[in-house]
C-alpha positions as CSV (number, residue, x, y, z in Angstrom):
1,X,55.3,-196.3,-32.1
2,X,56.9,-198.7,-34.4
3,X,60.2,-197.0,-33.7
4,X,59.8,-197.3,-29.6
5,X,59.1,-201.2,-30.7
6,X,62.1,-202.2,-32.9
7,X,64.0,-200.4,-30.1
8,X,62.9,-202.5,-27.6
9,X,63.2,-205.8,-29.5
10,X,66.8,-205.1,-30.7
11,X,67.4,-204.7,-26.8
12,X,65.9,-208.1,-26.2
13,X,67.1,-209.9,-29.4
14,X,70.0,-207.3,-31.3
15,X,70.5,-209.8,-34.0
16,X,67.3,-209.8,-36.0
17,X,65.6,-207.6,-39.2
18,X,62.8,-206.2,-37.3
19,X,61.7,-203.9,-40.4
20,X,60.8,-206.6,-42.8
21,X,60.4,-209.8,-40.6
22,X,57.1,-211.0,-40.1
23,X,57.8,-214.5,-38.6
24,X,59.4,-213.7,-35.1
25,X,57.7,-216.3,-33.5
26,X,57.1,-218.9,-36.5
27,X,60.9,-219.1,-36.9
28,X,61.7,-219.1,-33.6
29,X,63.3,-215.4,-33.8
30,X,62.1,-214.8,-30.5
31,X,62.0,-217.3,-27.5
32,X,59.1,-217.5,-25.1
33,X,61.5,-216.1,-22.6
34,X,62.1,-212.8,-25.2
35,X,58.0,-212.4,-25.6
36,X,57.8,-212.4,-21.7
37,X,60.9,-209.8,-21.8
38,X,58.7,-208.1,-24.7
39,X,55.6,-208.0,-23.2
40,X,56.8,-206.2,-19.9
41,X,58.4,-203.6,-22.0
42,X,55.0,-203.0,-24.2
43,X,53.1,-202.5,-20.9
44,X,56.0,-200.0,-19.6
45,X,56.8,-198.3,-22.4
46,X,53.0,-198.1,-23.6
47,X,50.7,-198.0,-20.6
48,X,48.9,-200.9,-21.2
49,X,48.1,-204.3,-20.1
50,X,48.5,-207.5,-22.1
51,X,46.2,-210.2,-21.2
52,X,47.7,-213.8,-21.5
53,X,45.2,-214.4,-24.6
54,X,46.7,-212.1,-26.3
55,X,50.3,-213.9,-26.6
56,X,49.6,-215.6,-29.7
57,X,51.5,-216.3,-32.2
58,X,50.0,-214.1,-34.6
59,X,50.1,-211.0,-32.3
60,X,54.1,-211.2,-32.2
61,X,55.2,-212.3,-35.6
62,X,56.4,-208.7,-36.8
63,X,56.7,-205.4,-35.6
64,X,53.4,-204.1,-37.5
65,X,51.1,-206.6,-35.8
66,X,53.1,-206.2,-32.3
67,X,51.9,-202.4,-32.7
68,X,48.6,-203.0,-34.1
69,X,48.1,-205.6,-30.6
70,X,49.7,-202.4,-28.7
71,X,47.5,-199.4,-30.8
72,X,43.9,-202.2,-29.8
73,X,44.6,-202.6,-26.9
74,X,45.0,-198.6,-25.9
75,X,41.9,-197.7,-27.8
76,X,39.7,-200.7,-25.3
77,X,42.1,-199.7,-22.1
């Protein structure tokens, strides 16, 4: 999953370290226009639906908590 992930952000944003990053969002890696890009990719590429109060901060901020949001929210869908 994590692979299918740092695919889709290096379509959205090519210019980042998406293996060791964890502040995507805290240093402003990733626009709000990229985590709306993102998040339409997720529920694509994953079957699954993000609900708005789940675009925090601390849901985006690296690749491992992106597919820990992703893995949570298949195991409730």
């Amino acid at each position: 999953m994590k692979e299918q992930i740092i695919e889709i952000l290096e379509d959205i944003q090519p210019e980042a370290d998406y293996e060791t990053c964890q502040t995507l969002i805290d240093d402003h890696i990733l626009t709000s226009l990229d985590v709306l890009s993102l998040v339409a990719e997720l529920e694509d590429e994953f079957d699954v639906t993000i609900p708005t109060v789940e675009i925090i901060p601390s849901n985006f901020n690296s690749v491992d908590a992106i597919a820990a949001m992703v893995e949570r929210l298949q195991e409730e869908g």
